[in-house]
RORO-372045 format. One line per field, with one value per residue (C-alpha): residue number from 1; x, y, z. Coordinates in nm, 3 decimals, padded with zeros to 5 digits, always signed. Layout:
<recs>
i: c(NUM:...)
xx: c(X:...)
yy: c(Y:...)
zz: c(Z:...)
</recs>
This chain:
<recs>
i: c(1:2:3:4:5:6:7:8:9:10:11:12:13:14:15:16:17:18:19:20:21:22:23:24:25:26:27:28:29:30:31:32:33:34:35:36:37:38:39:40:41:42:43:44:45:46:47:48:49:50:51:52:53:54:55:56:57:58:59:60:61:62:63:64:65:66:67:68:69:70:71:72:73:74:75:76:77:78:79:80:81:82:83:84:85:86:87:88:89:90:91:92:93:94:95:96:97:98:99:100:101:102:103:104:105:106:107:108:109:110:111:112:113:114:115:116:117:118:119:120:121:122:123:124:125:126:127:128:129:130:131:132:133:134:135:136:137:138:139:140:141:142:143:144:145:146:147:148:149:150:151:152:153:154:155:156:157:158:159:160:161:162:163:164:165:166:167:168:169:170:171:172:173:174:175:176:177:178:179:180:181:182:183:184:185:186:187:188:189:190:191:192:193:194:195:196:197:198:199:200:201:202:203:204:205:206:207:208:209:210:211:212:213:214:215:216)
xx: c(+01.163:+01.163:+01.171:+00.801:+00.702:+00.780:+00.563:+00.320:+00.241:+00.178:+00.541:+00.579:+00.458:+00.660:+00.578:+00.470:+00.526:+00.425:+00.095:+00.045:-00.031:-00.277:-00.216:-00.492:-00.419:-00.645:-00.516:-00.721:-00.568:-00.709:-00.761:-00.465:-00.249:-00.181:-00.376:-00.349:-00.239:-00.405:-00.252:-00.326:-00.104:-00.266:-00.001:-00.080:+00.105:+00.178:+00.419:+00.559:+00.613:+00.806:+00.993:+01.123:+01.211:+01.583:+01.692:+01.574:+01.366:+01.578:+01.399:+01.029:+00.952:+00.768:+01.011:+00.787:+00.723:+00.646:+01.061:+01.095:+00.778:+00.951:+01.306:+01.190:+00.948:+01.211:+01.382:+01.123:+01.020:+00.625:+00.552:+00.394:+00.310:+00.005:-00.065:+00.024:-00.117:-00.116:-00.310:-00.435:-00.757:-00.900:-00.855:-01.065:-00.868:-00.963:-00.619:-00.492:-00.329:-00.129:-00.310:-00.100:-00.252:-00.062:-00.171:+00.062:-00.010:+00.206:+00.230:+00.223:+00.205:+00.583:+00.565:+00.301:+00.489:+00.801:+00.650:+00.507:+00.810:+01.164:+01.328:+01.113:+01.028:+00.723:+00.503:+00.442:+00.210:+00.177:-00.069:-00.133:-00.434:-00.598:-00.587:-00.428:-00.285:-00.110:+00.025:+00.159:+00.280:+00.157:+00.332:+00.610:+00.579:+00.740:+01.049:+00.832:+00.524:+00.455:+00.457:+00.101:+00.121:+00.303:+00.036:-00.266:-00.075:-00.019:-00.348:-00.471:-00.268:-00.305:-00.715:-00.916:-00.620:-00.572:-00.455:-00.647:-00.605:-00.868:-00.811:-01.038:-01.015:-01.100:-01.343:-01.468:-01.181:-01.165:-00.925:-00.831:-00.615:-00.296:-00.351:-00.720:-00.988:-00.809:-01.133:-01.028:-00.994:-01.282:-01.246:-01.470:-01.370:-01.557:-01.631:-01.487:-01.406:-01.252:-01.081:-00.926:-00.895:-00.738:-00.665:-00.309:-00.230:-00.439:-00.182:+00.124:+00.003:-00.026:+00.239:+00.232:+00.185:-00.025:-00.064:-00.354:-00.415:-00.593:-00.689:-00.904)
yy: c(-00.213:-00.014:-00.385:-00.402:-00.092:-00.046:-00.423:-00.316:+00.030:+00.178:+00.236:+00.338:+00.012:-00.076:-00.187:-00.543:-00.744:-00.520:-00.504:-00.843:-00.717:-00.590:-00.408:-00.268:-00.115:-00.063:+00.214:+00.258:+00.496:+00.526:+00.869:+00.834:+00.780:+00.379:+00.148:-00.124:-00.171:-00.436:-00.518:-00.757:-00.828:-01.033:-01.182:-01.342:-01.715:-01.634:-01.352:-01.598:-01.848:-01.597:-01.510:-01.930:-01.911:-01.793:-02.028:-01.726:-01.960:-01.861:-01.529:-01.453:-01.203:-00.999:-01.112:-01.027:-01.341:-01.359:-01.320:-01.021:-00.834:-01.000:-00.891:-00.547:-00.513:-00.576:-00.314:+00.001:+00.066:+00.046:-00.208:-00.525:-00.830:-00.973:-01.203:-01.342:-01.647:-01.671:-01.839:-01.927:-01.724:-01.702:-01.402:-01.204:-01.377:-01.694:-01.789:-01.775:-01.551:-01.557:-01.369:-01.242:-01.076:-00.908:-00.701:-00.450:-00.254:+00.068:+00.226:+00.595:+00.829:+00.746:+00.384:+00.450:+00.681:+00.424:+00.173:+00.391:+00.521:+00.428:+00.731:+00.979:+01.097:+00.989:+01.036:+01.313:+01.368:+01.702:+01.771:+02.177:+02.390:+02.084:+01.931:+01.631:+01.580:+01.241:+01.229:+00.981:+00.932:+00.660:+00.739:+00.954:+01.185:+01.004:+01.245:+01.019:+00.906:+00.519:+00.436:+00.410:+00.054:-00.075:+00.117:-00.064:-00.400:-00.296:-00.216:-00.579:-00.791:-00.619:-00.610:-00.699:-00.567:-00.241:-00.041:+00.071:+00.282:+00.297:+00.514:+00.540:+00.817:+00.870:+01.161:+01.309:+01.324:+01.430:+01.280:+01.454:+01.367:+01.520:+01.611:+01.622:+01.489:+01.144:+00.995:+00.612:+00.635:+00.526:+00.826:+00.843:+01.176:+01.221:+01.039:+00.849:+00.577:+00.728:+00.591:+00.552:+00.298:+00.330:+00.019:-00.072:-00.025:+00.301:+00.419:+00.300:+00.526:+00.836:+01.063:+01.312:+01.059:+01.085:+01.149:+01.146:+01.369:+01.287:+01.555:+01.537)
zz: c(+00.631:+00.305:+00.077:+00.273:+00.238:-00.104:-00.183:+00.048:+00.114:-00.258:-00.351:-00.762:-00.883:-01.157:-01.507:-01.610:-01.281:-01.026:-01.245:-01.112:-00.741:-00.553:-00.165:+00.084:+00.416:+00.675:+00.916:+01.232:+01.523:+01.895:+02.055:+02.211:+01.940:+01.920:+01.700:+01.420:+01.039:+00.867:+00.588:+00.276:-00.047:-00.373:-00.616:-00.906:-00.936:-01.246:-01.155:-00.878:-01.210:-01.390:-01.098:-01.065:-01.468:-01.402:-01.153:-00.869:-00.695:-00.340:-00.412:-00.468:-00.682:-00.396:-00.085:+00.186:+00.455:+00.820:+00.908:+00.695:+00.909:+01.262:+01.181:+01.040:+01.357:+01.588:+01.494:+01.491:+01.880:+01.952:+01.707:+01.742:+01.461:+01.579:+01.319:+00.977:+00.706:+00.335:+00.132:-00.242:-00.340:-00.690:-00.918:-01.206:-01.476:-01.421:-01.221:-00.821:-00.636:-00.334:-00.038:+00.269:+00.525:+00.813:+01.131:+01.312:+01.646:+01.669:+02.048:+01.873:+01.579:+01.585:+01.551:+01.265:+01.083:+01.101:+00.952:+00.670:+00.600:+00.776:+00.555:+00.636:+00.270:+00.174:+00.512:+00.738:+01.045:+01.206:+01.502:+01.545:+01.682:+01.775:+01.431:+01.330:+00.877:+00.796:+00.470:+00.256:-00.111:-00.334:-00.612:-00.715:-01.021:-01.328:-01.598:-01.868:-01.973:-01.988:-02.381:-02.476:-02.600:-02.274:-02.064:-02.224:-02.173:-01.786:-01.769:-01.864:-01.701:-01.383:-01.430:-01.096:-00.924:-00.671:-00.446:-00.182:+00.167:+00.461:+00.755:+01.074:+01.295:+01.678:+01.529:+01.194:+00.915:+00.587:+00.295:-00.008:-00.276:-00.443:-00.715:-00.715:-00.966:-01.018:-01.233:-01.183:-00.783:-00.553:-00.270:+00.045:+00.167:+00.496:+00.812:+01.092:+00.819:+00.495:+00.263:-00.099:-00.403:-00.736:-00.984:-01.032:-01.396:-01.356:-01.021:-01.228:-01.546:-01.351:-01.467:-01.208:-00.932:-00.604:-00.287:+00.012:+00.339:+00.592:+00.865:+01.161)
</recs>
């Protein structure tokens, strides 16, 4: 559970490789608690390339397939894979990616919060005086800046790629981010629908990392 969370569900993307991948999640929850995670994942073939160079070729180099989600599934109560395909799609250098898409239904806030995070460090939902606050990390604060140099490389090879979180709500919610004033994200902070977007080299270069609540 935590290999696919971590690949899938804006874990500290690391350096050069992970800059080669792109995640959404689309989080929509009923009034009474159930609903469905879509989920999509963009890798560039070149990273899957690089990943075949050593002899690895056993191992992808983001090891997330339909048997991980069923095995991972069957283990976390109130949660269902309803679907999951793959396929090539073009990318904004010129090359293809490999496109996985994925849909979940989760029973309760329980099941949800299980599949966001099996260890129970990184998300948190708490329901009091008839209000409702998920929270999750995207990224943990870093001891060290990324070298300059290294950054602006990240930051080119992972171009036309992002990370992006949509939530939908039984009623009226409100997102905000931790900390606030991120300039690169895309942030719709009210409605039924809210959501947020950030690019990946511009998520991995954040040095004090980030993290979204969502109340209603």
């Amino acid at each position: 559970m935590k290999r696919i969370m971590y690949c899938l569900l804006f874990a500290p993307l690391v350096l050069l490789t992970t800059s080669c991948l792109g995640a959404s999640a689309d989080i929509v929850i009923r009034a009474d608690g159930s609903g469905t995670i879509a989920l999509e994942y963009r890798v560039s073939q070149m990273l899957e390339s690089l990943g075949r160079l050593d002899g690895n070729e056993r191992w992808p180099a983001i090891p997330v397939g339909k048997a991980d989600f069923e095995r991972s599934v069957a283990r976390l109560p109130g949660l269902r894979l309803s679907s999951f395909s793959v396929k090539e799609a073009p990318n904004a250098l010129g090359g293809k990616d490999l496109v996985t898409t994925v849909k979940l239904d989760f029973k309760d806030y329980a099941a949800l919060l299980s599949f966001l995070d099996s260890a129970g460090s990184r998300a948190s939902f708490i329901q009091e005086n008839g209000q409702s606050t998920l929270r999750f990390v995207l990224s943990d604060p870093k001891a060290d800046a990324i070298d300059a140099d290294l950054l602006s490389l990240i930051r080119e090879v992972s171009a036309g790629y992002e990370i992006s979180v949509s939530f939908t709500a039984p009623q009226e919610a409100a997102l905000s981010v931790i900390p606030p004033h991120v300039s690169a994200a895309r942030v719709v902070p009210q409605g039924k629908k809210v959501s947020f977007a950030i690019g990946t080299g511009e998520l991995v270069g954040l040095k004090d990392g980030l993290a979204i609540n969502i109340v209603w």
